[in-house]
C-alpha positions as CSV (number, residue, x, y, z in Angstrom):
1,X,0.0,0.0,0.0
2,X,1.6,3.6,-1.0
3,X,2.0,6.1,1.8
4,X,0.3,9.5,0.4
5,X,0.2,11.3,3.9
6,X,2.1,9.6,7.1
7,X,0.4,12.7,9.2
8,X,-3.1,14.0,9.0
9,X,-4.5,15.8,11.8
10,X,-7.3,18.5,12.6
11,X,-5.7,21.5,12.3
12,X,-9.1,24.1,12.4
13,X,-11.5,25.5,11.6
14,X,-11.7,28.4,8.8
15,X,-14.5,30.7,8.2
16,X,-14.7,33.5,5.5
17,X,-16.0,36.8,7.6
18,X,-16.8,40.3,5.7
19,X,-15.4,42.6,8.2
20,X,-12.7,40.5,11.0
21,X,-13.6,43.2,13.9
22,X,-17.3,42.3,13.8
23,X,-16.5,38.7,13.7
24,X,-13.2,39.0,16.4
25,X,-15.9,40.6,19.1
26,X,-18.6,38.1,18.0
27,X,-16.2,35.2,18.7
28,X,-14.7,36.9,21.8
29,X,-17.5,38.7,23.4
30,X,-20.4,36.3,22.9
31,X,-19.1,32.8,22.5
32,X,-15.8,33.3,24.9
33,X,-13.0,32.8,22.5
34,X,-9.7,33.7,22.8
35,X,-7.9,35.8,20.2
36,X,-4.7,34.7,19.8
37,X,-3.5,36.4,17.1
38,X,-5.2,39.5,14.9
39,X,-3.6,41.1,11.7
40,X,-5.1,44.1,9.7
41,X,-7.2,44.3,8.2
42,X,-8.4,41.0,7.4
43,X,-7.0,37.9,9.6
44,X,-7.3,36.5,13.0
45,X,-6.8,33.5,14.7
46,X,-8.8,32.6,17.6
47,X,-9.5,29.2,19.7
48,X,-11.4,28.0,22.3
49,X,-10.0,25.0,24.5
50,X,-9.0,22.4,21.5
51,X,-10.8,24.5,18.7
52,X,-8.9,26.6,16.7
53,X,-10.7,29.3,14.3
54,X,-9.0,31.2,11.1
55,X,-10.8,34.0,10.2
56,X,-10.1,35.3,6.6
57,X,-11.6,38.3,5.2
58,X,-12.3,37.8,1.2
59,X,-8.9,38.7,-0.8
60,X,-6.7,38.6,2.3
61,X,-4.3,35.9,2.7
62,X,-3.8,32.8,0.8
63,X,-7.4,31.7,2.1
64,X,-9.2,35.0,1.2
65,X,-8.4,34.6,-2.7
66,X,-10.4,33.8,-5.7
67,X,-10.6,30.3,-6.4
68,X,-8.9,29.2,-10.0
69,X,-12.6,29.2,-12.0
70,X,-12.8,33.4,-10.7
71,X,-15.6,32.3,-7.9
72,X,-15.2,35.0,-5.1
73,X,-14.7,33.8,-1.7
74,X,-18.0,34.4,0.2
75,X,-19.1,34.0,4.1
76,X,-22.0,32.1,4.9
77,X,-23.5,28.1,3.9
78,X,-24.7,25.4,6.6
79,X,-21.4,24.1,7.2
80,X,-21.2,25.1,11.0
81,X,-18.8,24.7,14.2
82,X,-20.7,23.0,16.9
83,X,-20.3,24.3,20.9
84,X,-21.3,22.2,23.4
85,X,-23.3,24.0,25.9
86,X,-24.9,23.1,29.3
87,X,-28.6,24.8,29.7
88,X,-29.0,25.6,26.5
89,X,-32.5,27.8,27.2
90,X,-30.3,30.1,29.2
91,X,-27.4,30.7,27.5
92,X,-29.8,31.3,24.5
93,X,-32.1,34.0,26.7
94,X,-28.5,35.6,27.3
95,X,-27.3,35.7,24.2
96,X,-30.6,37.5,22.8
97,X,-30.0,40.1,25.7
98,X,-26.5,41.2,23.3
99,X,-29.0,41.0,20.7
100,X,-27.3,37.5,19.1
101,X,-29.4,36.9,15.3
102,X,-30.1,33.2,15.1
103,X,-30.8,31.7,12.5
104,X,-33.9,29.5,14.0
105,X,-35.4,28.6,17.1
106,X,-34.4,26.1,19.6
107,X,-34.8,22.3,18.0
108,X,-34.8,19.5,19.4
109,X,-34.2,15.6,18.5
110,X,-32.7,12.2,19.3
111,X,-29.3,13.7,20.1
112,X,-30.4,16.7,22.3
113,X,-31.0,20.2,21.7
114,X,-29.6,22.7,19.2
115,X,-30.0,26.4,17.9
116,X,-28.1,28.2,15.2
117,X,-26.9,31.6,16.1
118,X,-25.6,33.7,12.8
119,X,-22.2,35.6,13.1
120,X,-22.0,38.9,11.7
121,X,-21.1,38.0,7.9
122,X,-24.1,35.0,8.3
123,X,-21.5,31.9,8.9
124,X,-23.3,29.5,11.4
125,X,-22.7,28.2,15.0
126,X,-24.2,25.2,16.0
127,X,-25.0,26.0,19.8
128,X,-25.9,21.9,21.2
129,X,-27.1,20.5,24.2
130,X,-26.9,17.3,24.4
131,X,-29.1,14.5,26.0
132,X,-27.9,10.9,27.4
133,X,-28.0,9.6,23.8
134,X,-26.3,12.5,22.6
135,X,-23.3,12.3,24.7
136,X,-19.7,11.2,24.0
């Protein structure tokens, strides 16, 4: 058997933002992230215990370009990070208090409990509760 890649690992998470201050205080000041590092005007790197997040503005960086067929780079699509959270009715009555834009209301099925809260350039957070079933 030939050996393409000895060493894959998860290295992030990458989301295209429209403006990286909105997003930075999104990520910080609602959801608790860290900011580890933030260059102007359009990168940042944040994480939150294991996750790391890459924030790219469109046209910055190596992420932000065009891809080859001329199709901008664009925020947004159901792809989504998933938080765990514990009591997920209050964190979601707090959130609405900083006036958080979800995307839907609080769903719930065989795994637990879920919500999706919008950051500022519409990419998608995946807010979870889960049940006994839903549990690791």
């Amino acid at each position: 058997m030939e050996k393409h890649n000895e060493h894959v690992a998860f290295y992030g998470v990458r989301y295209i933002v429209n403006d990286i201050d909105a997003a930075v205080s999104f990520y910080k000041d609602l959801l608790g992230f860290t900011v580890n590092m933030q260059v102007a005007p359009g990168f940042a790197m944040l994480s939150k215990d294991s996750l790391h997040l890459y924030l790219n503005k469109p046209g910055f960086g190596g992420a932000g370009q065009p891809m080859p067929d001329g199709t901008p780079v664009a925020p947004g699509g159901w792809s989504r990070i998933q938080l765990e959270v514990s009591n997920l009715e209050e964190y979601i009555a707090a959130l609405k208090t900083k006036n958080a834009d979800f995307r839907n209301e609080l769903t719930a099925g065989a795994g637990g409990k879920q919500i999706l809260l919008r950051d500022p350039s519409g990419n998608l957070v995946e807010l979870f509760e889960p049940n006994e079933q839903g549990k690791r």
